[in-house]
N, C-alpha and C positions, 0 to 999 in steps of 0.2 A: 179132376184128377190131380193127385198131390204131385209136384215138380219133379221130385229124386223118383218119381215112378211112369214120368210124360218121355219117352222113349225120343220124340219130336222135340223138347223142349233144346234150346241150343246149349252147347257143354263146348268147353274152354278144351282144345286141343294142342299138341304140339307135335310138326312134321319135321322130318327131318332130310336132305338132299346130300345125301354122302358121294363128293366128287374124286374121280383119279386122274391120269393122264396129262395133266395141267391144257397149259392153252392151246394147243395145238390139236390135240385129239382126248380131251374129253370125254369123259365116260361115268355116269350115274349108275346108281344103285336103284335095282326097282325089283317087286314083287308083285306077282297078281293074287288079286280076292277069290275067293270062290265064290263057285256059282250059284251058293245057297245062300251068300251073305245077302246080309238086310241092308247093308250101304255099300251101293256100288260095286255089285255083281262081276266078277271077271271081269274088270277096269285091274289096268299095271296103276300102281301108286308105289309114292316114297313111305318109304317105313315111317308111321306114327300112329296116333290115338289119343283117346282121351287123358286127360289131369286125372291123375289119383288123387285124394285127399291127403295122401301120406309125400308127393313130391315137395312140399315147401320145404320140408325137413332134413332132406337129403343132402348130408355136407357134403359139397365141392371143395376138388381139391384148388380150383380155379374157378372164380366168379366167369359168367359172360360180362363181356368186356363193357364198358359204362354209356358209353354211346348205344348198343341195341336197348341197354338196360333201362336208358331213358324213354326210348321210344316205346317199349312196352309199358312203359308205366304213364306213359299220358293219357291209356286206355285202362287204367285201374288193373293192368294186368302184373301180376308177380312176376320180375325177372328171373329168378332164382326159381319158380315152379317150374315155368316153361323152357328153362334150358335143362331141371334134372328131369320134366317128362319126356322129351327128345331122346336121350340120353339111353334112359331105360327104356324106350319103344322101339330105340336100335339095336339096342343088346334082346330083348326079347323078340324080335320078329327077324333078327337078323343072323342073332350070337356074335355081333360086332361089337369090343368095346372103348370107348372113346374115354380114356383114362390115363391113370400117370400108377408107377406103384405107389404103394403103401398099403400100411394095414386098417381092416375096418371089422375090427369083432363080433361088433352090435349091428350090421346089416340087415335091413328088412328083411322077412323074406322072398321077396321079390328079388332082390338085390344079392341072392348071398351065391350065387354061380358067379356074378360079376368082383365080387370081394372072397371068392375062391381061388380067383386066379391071381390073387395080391393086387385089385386094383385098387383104385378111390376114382369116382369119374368125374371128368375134368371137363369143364365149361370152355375155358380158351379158346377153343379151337372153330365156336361156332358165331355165325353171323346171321341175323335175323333178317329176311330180304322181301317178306311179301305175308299177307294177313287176308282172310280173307274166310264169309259167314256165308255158310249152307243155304239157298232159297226156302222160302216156304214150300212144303207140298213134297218135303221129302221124308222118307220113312227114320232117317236121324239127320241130326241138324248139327252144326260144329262150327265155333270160332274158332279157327284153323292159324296159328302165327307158323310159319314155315322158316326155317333153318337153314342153312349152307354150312357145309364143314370140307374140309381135307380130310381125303383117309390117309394121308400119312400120319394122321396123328390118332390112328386106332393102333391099339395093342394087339401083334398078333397075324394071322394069316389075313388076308383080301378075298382067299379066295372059300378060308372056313365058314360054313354055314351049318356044322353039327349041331352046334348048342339053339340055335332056332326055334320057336315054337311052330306051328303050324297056321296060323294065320295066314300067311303069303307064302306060295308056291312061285315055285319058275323066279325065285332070288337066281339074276344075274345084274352083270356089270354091264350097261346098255351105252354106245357109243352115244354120243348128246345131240348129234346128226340123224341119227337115225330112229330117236326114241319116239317121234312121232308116228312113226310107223305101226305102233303099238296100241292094243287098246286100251285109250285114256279119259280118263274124264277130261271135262271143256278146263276146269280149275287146273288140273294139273301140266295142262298142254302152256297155260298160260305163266303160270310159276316158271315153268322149263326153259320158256323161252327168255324170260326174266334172267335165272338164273346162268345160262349159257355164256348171255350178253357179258355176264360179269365175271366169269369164268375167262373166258375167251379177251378179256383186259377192253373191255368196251368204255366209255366213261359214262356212268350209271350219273342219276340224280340224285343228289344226297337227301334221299327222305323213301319211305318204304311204301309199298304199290297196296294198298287197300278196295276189295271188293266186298261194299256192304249189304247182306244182302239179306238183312236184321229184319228187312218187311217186307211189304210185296213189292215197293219200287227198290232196283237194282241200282247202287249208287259207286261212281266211282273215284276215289281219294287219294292221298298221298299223306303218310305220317313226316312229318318234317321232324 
């Protein structure tokens, strides 16, 4: 079976952790799957997905900052794709967008709701905190780099979810206490708790949490 048509084959993804509340009480962004999806069935996750071929292209109005940018690139990974596929996986599964104004004529069209509203979307604001590949023996497979942002730096209401695609259902704003209470994948219980720590002003290790799990043994790393 040719690659672009192996549903299992692994694909470059980017997620994204949209946090409010600051350190005291905390509160993520989360949507559940349905129960006909092919990955991960009615599991809550953070809004993302797969690379487009078209995200390399996408002028930011603000690069991601040079220190994530280095860490995804020791892994041959495009800085610049995987902060405008985040970007666009939150504006489409969310109608959230993380942008600055300006104008943009020539918008894909994917992008042209998001450059309706006079945006450009803006990298700044996010920080790359944990990476991490699908086991074998799942019906799709993903190298997953995951994200951390502020929503004070989205445009817009917190609490608008009109412009949304239908992807994720039951989009609320989950206190970061209590989101385990949720049903989650094992991956995303683990990110969460990752991301809390750092949320909540814990003093993190300066190198990003990698779960490799590229073959059948599960390996675990640190991006320095």
């Amino acid at each position: 079976m040719h690659a672009q048509t192996d549903k299992t084959a692994i694909r470059d993804a980017a997620s994204i952790l949209l946090v409010r509340g600051g350190a005291e009480r905390p509160q993520v962004l989360m949507g559940q799957r349905g129960s006909a999806a092919a990955f991960m069935p009615d599991k809550f996750v953070f809004p993302g997905g797969a690379l487009d071929t078209g995200d390399a292209d996408i002028p930011l109005a603000a690069p991601l900052n040079p220190e994530c940018s280095a860490r995804l690139a020791q892994d041959h990974a495009a800085p610049h794709a995987f902060a405008a596929a985040a970007i666009r996986e939150l504006w489409e599964e969310t109608g959230l967008a993380l942008g600055v104004p300006g104008d943009w004529p020539d918008a894909p069209s994917d992008w042209q709701g998001f450059a309706a509203r006079g945006l450009r979307p803006d990298a700044g604001a996010l920080r790359y905190i944990f990476r991490a590949i699908t086991p074998p023996g799942r019906p799709r497979r993903f190298d997953a780099r995951f994200f951390l942002a502020d929503a004070r730096h989205v445009v817009g209401d917190l609490e608008d979810f009109s412009a949304a695609c239908e992807e994720l259902s039951h989009l609320h704003w989950v206190p970061m206490a209590e989101a385990r209470r949720l049903n989650l994948p094992f991956i995303t219980e683990v990110v969460l708790a990752e991301a809390e720590a750092s949320v909540r002003g814990e003093v993190m290790a300066p190198s990003v949490p990698f779960f490799d799990n590229s073959t059948g043994v599960s390996t675990f790393r640190r991006i320095a």
